[in-house]
C-alpha positions as CSV (number, residue, x, y, z in Angstrom):
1,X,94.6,77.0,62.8
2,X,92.7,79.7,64.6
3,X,93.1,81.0,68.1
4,X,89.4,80.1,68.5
5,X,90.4,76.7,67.9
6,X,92.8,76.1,71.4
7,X,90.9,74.7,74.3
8,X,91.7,73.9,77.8
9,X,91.2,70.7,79.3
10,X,88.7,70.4,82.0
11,X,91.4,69.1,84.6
12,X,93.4,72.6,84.3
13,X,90.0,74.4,84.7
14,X,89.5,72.4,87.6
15,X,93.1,72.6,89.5
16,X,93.1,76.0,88.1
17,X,89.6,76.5,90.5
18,X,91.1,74.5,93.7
19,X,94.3,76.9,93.6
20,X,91.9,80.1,93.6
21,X,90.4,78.3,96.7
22,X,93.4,78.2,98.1
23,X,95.0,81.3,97.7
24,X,91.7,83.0,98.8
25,X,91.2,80.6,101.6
26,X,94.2,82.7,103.1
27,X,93.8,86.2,101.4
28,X,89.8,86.3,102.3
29,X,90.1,86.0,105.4
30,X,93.4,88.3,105.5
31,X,91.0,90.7,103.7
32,X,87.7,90.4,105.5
33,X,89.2,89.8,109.5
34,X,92.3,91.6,109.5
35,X,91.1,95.0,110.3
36,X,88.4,93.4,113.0
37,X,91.5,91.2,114.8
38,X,93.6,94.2,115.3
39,X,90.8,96.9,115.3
40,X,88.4,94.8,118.2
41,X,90.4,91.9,119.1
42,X,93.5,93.3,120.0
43,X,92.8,96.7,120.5
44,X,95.2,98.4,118.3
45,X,94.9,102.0,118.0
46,X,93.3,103.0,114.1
47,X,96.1,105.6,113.7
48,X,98.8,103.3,114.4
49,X,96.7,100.5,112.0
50,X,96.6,103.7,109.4
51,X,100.6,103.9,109.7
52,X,101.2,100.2,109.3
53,X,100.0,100.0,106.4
54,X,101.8,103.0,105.1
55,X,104.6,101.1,105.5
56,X,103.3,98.0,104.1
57,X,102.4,100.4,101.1
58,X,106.2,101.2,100.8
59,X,107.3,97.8,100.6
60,X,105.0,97.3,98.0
61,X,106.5,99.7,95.9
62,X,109.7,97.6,96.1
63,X,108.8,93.4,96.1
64,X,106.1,92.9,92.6
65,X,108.6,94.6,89.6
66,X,111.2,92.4,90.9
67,X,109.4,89.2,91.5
68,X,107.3,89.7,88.3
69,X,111.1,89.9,86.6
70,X,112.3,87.2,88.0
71,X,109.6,84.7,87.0
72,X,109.8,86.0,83.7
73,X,113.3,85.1,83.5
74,X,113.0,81.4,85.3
75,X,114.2,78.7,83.4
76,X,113.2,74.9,85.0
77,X,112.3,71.3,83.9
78,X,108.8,72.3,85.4
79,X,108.4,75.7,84.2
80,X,108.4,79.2,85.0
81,X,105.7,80.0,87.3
82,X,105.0,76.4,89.2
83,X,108.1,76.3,91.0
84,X,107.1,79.3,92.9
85,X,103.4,78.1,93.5
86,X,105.3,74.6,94.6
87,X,107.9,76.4,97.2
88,X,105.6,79.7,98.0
89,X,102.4,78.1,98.3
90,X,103.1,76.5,102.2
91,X,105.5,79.8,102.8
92,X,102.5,81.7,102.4
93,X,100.4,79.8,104.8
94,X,103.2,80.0,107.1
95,X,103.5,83.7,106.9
96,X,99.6,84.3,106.9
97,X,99.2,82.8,110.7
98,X,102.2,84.8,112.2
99,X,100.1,87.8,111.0
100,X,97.6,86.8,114.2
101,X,100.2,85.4,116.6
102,X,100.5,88.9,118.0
103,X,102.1,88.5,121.8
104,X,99.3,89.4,124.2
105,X,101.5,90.8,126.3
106,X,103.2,94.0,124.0
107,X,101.9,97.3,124.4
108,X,100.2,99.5,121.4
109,X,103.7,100.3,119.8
110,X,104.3,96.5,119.9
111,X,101.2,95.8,117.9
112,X,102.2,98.0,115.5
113,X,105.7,96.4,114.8
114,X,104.2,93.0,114.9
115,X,101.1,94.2,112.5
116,X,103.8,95.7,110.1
117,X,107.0,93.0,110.4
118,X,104.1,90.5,110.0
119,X,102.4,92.6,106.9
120,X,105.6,92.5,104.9
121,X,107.0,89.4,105.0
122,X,103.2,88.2,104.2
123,X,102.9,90.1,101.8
124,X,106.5,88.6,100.2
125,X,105.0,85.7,99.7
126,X,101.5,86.6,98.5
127,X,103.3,88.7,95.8
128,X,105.1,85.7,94.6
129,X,102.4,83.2,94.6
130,X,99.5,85.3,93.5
131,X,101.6,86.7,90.4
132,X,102.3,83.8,89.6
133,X,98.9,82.1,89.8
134,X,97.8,85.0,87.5
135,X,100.1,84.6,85.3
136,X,99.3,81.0,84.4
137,X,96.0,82.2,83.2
138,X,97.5,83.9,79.4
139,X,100.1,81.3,79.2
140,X,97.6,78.4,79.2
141,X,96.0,79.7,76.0
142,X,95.3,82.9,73.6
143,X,91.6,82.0,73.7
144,X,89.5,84.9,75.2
145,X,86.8,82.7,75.2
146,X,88.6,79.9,77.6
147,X,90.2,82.2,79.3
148,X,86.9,83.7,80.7
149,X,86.1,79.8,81.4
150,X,89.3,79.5,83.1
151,X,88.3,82.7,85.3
152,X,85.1,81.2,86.1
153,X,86.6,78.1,87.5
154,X,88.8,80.5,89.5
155,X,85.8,82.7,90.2
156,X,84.3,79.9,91.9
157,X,86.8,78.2,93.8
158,X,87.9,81.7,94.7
159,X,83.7,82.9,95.7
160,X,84.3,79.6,97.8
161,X,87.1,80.9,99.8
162,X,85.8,84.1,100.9
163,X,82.7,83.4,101.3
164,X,83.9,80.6,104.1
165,X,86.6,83.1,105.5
166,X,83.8,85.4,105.8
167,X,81.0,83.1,107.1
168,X,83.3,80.8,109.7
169,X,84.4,83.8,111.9
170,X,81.1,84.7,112.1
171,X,79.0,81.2,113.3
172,X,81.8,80.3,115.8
173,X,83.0,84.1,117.4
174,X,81.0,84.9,120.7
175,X,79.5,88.3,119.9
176,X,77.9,88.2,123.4
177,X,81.1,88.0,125.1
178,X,81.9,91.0,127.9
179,X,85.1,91.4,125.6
180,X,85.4,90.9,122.2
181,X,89.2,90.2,123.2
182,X,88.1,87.0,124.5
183,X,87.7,85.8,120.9
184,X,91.4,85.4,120.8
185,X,91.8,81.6,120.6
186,X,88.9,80.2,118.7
187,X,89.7,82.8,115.8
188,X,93.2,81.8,116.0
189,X,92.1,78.1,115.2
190,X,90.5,79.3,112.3
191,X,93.7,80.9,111.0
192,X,95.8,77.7,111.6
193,X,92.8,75.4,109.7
194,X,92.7,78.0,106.7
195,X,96.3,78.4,106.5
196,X,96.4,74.6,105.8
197,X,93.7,73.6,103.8
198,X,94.7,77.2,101.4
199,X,98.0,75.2,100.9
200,X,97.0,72.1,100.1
201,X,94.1,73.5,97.5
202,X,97.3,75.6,96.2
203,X,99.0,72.2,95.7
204,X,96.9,71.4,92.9
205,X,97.5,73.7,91.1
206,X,101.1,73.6,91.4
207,X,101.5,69.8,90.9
208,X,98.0,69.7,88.3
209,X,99.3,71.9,85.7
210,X,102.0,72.0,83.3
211,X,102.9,75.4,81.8
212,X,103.5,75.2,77.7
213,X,107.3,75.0,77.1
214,X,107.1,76.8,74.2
215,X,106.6,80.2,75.5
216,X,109.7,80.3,78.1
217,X,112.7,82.4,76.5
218,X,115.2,80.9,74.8
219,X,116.5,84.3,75.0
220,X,117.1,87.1,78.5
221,X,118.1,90.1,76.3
222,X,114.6,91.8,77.0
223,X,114.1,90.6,80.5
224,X,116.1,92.8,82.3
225,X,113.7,95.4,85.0
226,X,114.6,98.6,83.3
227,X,113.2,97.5,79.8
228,X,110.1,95.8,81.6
229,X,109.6,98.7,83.5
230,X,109.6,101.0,81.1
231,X,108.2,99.1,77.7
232,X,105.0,98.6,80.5
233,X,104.8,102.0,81.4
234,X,104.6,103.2,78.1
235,X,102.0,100.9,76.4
236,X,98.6,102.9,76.6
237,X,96.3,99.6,76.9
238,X,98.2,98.5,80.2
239,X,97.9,102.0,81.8
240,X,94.2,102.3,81.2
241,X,93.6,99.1,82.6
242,X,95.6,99.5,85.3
243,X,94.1,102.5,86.5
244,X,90.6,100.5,86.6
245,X,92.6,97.5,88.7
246,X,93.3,99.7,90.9
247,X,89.9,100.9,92.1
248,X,88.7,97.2,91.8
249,X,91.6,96.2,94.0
250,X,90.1,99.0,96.4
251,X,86.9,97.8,95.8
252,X,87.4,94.1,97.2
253,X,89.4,95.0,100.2
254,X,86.7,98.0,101.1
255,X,83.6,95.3,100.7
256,X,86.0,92.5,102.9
257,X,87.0,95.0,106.0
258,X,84.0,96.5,106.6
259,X,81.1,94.8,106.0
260,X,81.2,93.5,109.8
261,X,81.2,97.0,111.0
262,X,78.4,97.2,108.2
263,X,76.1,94.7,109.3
264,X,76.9,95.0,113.1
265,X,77.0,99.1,113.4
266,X,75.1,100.5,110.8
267,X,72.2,97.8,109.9
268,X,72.2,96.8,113.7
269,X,72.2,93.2,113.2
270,X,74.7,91.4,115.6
271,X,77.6,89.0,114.0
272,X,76.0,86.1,115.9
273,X,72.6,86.2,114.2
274,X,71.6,84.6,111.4
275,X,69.9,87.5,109.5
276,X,74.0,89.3,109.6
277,X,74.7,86.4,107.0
278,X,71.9,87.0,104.6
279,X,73.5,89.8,102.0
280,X,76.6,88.3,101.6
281,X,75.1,84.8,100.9
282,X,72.4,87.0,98.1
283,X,75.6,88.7,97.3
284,X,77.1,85.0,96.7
285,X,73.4,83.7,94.8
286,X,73.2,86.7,92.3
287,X,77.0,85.9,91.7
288,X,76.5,82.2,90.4
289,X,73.8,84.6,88.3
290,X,76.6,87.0,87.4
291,X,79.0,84.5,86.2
292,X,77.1,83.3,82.8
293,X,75.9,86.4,82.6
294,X,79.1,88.0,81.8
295,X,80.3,84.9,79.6
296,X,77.2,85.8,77.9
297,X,78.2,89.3,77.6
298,X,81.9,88.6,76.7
299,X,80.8,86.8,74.1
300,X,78.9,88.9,71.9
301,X,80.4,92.5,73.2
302,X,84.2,91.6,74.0
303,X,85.7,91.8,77.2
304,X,85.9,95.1,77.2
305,X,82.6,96.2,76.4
306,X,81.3,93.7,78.8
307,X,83.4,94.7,82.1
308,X,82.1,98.5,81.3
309,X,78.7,97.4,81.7
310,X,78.6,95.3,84.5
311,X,80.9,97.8,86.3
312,X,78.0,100.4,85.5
313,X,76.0,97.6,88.0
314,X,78.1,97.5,90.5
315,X,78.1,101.1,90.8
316,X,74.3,100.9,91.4
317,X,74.4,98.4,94.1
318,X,77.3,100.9,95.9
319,X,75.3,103.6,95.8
320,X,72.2,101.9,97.1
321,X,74.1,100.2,99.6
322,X,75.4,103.8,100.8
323,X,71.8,104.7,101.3
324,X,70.5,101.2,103.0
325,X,70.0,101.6,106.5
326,X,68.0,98.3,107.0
327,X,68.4,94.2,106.8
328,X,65.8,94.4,103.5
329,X,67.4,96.9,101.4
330,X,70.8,96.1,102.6
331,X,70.2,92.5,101.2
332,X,68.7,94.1,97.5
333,X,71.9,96.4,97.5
334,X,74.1,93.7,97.6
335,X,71.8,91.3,95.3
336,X,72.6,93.8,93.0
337,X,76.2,94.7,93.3
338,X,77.0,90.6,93.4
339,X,75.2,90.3,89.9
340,X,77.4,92.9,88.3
341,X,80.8,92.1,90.4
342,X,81.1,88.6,89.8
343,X,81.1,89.2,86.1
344,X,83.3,92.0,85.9
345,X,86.1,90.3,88.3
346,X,85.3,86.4,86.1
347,X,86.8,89.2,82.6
348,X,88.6,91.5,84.2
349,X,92.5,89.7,84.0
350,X,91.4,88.9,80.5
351,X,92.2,92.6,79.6
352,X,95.7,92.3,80.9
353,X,96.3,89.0,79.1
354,X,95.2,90.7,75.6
355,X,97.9,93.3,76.6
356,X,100.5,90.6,77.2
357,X,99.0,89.2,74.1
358,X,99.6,92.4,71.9
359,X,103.4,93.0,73.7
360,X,104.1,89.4,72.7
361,X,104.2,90.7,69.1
362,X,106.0,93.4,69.6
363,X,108.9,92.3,71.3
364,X,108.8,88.8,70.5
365,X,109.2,87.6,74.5
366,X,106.0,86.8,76.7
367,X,106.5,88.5,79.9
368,X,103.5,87.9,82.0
369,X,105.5,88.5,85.4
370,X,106.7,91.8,84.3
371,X,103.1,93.2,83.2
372,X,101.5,91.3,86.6
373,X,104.5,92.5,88.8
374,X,103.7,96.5,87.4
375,X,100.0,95.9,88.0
376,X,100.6,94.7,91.9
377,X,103.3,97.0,91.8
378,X,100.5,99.8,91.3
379,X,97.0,98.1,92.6
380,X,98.2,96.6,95.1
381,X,98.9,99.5,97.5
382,X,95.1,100.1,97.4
383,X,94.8,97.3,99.9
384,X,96.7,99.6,101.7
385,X,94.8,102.7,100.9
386,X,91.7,100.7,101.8
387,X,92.7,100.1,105.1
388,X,94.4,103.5,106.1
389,X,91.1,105.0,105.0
390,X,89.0,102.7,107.1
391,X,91.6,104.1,110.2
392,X,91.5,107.2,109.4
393,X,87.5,107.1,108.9
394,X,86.8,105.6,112.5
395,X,89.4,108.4,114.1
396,X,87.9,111.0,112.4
397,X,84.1,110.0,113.6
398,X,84.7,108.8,116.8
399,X,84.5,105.2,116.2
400,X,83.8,103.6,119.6
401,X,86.0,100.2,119.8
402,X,84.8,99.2,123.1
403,X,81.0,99.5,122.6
404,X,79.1,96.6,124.7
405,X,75.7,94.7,123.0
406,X,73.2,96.9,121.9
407,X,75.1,100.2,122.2
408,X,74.7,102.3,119.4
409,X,77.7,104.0,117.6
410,X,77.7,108.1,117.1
411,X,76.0,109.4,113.8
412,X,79.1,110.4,112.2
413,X,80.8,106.7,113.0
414,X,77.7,104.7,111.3
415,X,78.1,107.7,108.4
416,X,81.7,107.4,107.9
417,X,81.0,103.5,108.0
418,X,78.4,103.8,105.1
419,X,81.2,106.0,102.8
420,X,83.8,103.1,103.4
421,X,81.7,100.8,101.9
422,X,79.5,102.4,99.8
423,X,79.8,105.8,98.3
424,X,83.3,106.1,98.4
425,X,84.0,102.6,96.2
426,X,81.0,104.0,94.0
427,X,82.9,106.9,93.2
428,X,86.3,105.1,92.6
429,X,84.5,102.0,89.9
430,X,83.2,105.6,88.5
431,X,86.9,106.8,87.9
432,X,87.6,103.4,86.5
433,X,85.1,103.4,83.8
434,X,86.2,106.9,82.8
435,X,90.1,104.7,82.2
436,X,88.7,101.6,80.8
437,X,86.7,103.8,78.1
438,X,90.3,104.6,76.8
439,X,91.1,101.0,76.9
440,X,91.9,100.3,73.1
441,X,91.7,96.5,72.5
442,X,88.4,96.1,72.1
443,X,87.4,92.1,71.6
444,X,84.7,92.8,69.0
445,X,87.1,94.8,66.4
446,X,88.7,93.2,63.2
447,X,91.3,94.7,64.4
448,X,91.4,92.5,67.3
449,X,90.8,89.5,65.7
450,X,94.2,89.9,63.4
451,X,96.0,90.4,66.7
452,X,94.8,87.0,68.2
453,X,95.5,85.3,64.9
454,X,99.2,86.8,64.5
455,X,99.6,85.7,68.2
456,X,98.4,82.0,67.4
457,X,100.8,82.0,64.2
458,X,103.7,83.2,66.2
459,X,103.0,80.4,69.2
460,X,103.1,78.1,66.5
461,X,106.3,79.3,65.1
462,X,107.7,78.9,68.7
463,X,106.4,75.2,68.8
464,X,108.4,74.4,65.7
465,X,111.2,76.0,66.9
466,X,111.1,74.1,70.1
467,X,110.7,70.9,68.3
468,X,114.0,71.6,65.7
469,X,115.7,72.7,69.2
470,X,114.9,69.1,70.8
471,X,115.7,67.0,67.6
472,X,119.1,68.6,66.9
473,X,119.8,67.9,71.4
474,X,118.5,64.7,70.8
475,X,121.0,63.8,68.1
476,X,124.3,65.6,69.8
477,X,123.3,63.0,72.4
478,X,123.1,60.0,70.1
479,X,126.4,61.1,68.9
């Protein structure tokens, strides 16, 4: 049997989609609002934001190895990722509206030990949840093919999420408000309605899908942290992909944060009107384009091949959104930049799972959490970088928090606003194309091919082993 041949049902595709909705029900609007609550809302100084997430970048360092390890090495009736999405899915939901239940009454050290407590235990549970939503991806088949399909299923549950966490704040926050403070308690009711419904979308998933039982160890001997850590390190496919993650993970968090100050400070269109909504729903619209698109591309170039080209797009809409200074060519920039995006994010994890694929081989075990545990481990502290350099960016130009309607920010603010989401993650998807070139699994070779079909053959090997396992139980139990 080929690998072409495995297919995955249409109800995993679909739960697979309503746990991306979830998870980025919560993580959008972590990503897109966070910096505005704190930065606006609350007041919080940007240097002492910039040092929060220092530490939130340290922590980071610590939590994804060790949770990637420990899924790897899970052993239950239901699997080894589910039982995490089952038990971390309302945990995160929990943790994601303490975030925003800042006391009102604290003064500006306050805030920053609330923003960073908060941050961390957060961003516990988003580490154990998103890993291992990731990881269900490669385990659920070999298939490049399907697991692009899978992605876009996830790509649009997942477009659904932000794009609400991004639109909500925005049609029910008072932008003509004295204070900007006085937002508090409608945006808190947002938090509390997202934090649900992102765990019950989660739910799906985790009750939907069964993982393959095959592919759990029967053996630990290569699932301790020190070999994961360092058989990951070394393998030369992993670190150029990672290295690409990375400024993608930048990327996202960049576009999220500051588009309000985008839209608001440098386009001059206030939250509260209806032409502040228009590029991200073109960004949305040339996404649903994107999305077969890159399929289309996938299949006749590889994944590889087809990420570097649409990433060679999204650099073009960066840089033309860097030089957009009104509602028009803000709304082709980012027409643009969802076109090539939304493809390269729907084929992007399909790089890791060939590397996962090719490790399988060599060391016989599947260890998704360790290779998604060293990519958080490592992309993940750009959310952080993202964020300190949006701080240190508004210090460094004078960023003027209290502002009333109509004001106008200094030069170098709207300037320093236009590098944060525009030339500086131009120049980053730049350094990641430079990695990915390097990237040596490359989904048209013949070379590629024998690796998929190797991988099938040993999966099947591990079926029959499983079923000689469960006959010879079966029969010490007749006994």
């Amino acid at each position: 049997m080929n690998f072409k041949d495995e297919r995955v049902s249409l109800k995993n595709k679909l739960f697979y989609g309503l746990g991306a909705l979830g998870l980025n029900l919560t993580t959008g609007l972590f990503g897109a609002w966070t910096l505005t609550f704190y930065i606006r809302i609350i007041g919080l100084d940007p240097l002492l934001w910039a040092f929060a997430w220092l530490g939130y970048l340290i922590w980071n360092a610590i939590n994804d190895p060790i949770f990637g390890l420990l899924s790897d090495r899970t052993r239950t009736k239901y699997g080894r990722r589910i039982p995490y999405l089952m038990v971390g899915g309302p945990l995160l939901s929990i943790s994601f509206v303490f975030v925003y239940l800042t006391p009102l009454d604290f003064e500006q050290l306050g805030y920053f030990l609330w923003l960073l407590i908060t941050l961390i235990i957060y961003d516990s549970f988003f580490t154990i949840v998103g890993l291992n939503f990731n990881a269900l991806m490669p385990d659920l088949t070999i298939n490049p093919q399907e697991r692009a399909h899978l992605n876009l299923f996830a790509g649009i549950g997942g477009g659904i999420g932000l794009s609400t966490t991004y639109i909500l704040p925005i049609l029910l926050l008072n932008y003509e408000a004295p204070s900007f403070s006085q937002n508090l308690p409608t945006f808190l009711i947002i938090v509390i309605i997202t934090a649900v419904l992102g765990a019950i979308f989660i739910a799906f998933t985790s009750f939907g899908i069964k993982e393959p039982p095959e592919l759990v160890p029967r053996t630990l001997e290569k699932l301790d942290l020190i070999f994961a850590t360092k058989a990951t390190l070394k393998n030369k496919a992993f670190l150029t992909f990672v290295i690409f993650n990375f400024m993608m993970t930048y990327v996202v968090y960049a576009i999220q944060s500051n588009l309000p100050f985008y839209m608001d400070d440098v386009i001059g269109v206030s939250g509260d009107d209806i032409f502040s909504q228009f590029p991200l729903i073109f960004f949305i619209l040339f996404s649903i384009i994107g999305y077969p698109f890159g399929l289309y591309l996938n299949k006749i170039q590889g994944n590889k091949r087809a990420v570097f080209y649409l990433s060679i797009i999204v650099v073009i809409g960066f840089i033309l959104i860097t030089f957009a200074n009104d509602v028009i060519f803000a709304n082709i920039s980012f027409m643009i930049l969802g076109f090539g995006y939304s493809g390269q994010t729907l084929l992007v994890y399909t790089l890791l799972a060939d590397v996962i694929d090719k490790d399988e081989l060599e060391t016989g075990q599947r260890r998704e959490g360790a290779y998604f545990g060293i990519n958080a481990l490592i992309t993940k502290p750009a959310q952080s970088v993202s964020a300190m350099m949006s701080g240190l960016i508004f210090l460094l130009t004078n960023y003027n928090q209290d502002l009333g309607l109509g004001e106008v920010q200094p030069l170098g603010a709207i300037i320093g606003i236009k590098m944060l989401i525009g030339l500086i993650p131009g120049l980053l998807i730049i350094i990641g194309l430079i990695s990915l070139w390097y990237y040596p699994l490359d989904g048209i070779t013949k070379e590629y091919q024998e690796m998929k079909n190797k991988v099938k053959l040993l999966h099947d090997e591990k079926v029959e082993e499983l079923k000689t396992l469960l006959s010879q139980r079966n029969k010490k139990t007749d006994k």
